[in-house]
C-alpha positions, 0 to 999 in steps of 0.5 A, spaced: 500 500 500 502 506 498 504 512 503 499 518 503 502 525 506 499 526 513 499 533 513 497 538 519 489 538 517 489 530 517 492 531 523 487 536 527 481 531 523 484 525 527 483 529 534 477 533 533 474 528 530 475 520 530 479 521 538 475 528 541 468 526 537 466 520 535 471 516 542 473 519 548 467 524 548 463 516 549 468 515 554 473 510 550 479 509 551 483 512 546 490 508 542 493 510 536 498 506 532 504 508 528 511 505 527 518 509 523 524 503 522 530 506 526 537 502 528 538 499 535 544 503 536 540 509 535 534 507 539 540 505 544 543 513 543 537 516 545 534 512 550 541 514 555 542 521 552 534 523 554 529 521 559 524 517 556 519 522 559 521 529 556 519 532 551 525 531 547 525 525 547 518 524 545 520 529 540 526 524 537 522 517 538 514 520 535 518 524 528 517 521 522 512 516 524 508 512 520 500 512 521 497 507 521 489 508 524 486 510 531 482 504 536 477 505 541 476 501 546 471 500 551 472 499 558 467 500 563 468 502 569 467 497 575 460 496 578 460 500 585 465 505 583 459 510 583 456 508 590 463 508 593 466 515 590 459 518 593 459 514 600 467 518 600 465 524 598 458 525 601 457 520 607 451 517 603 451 511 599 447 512 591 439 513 591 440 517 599 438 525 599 443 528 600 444 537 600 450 537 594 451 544 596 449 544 604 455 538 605 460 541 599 464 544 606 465 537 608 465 533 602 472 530 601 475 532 594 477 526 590 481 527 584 482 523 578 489 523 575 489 517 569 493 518 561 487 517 558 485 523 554 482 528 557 475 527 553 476 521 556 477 522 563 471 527 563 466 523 560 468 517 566 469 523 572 463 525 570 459 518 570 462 517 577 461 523 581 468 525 581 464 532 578 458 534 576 455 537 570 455 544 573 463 543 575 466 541 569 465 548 567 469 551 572 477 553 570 481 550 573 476 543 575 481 539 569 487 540 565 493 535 561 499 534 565 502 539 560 497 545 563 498 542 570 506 543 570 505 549 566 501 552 572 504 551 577 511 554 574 517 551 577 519 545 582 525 541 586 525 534 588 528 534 595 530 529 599 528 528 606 533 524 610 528 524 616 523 521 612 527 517 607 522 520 602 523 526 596 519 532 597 517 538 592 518 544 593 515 549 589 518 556 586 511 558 587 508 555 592 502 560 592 500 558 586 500 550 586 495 550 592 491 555 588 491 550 582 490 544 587 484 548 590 480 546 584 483 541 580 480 534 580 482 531 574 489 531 571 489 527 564 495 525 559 498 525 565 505 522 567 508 519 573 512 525 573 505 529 575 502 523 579 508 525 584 508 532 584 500 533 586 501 527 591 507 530 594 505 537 594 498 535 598 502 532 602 
């Protein structure tokens, strides 16, 4: 089969249209495939010059790719996850009245961090009470990783050796606690972000 050119408006079709549209706003969980040929010793090369989660290094691994087509799985959200999230963060179990906005001051803020698409994240956070429909349209309630570390600007990994842990400390600590205030989800997100959000909450 011939090779057809994957310019920037094919680009932007296959995300707006095939993954935002018609799979992750139905809650799939969204794979696209594509492949380069490259030399181990290359592979090699790259690997030990970047780390395999920066940007640059995706930069020099996903150039050049050769698309093949995007997959939409379906993977539904185990039974009792609803009840579970409403009992944490209201007290109650599904199908109990329960004031929303009289117990908000109580409520515990559960927080969803996951690598699916943000579409994705949405649809099940949404299913599952992590938030509501009126939240979703409050900024600040869901952001990428990439948005997430933009946000709250410059950090450090410190090691306590009381604790025998690392700890973060922030440029800014004043404005990671005002995006944790509201966050609740965090999607496209890496184990980089995963640590810094449990970290700083810590």
């Amino acid at each position: 089969m011939d090779r057809i050119d994957f310019d920037e408006d094919d680009h932007y079709k296959v995300l707006s249209t095939v993954v935002s549209t018609s799979m992750a706003q139905q809650g799939l969980k969204t794979l696209s495939y594509a492949y380069k040929q490259m030399p181990e010793d290359e592979l090699n090369a790259i690997m030990q010059q970047y780390h395999i989660e920066s940007e640059d290094f995706r930069e020099q691994i996903q150039s050049g790719l050769v698309y093949l087509g995007t997959f939409g799985l379906e993977d539904p959200v185990r039974d009792g996850v609803g009840s579970s999230i409403q009992l944490i963060k209201y007290g109650t179990l599904l199908g109990e009245n329960v004031d929303r906005k009289k117990g908000a001051k109580n409520q515990v803020n559960i927080r969803m961090i996951t690598g699916d698409h943000i579409d994705t994240a949405l649809h099940v956070a949404l299913e599952v009470g992590i938030i509501t429909e009126e939240e979703q349209h409050i900024k600040g309630i869901f952001m990428t990783g990439e948005a997430f570390r933009a946000a709250i600007g410059g950090y450090e990994r410190v090691w306590d050796h009381n604790a025998e842990r690392y700890n973060i400390v922030f440029d800014d600590t004043a404005a990671f606690n005002k995006v944790k205030s509201r966050l609740r989800i965090i999607a496209r997100a890496t184990a980089e972000d995963k640590f810094i959000l449990v970290a700083g909450i810590k």
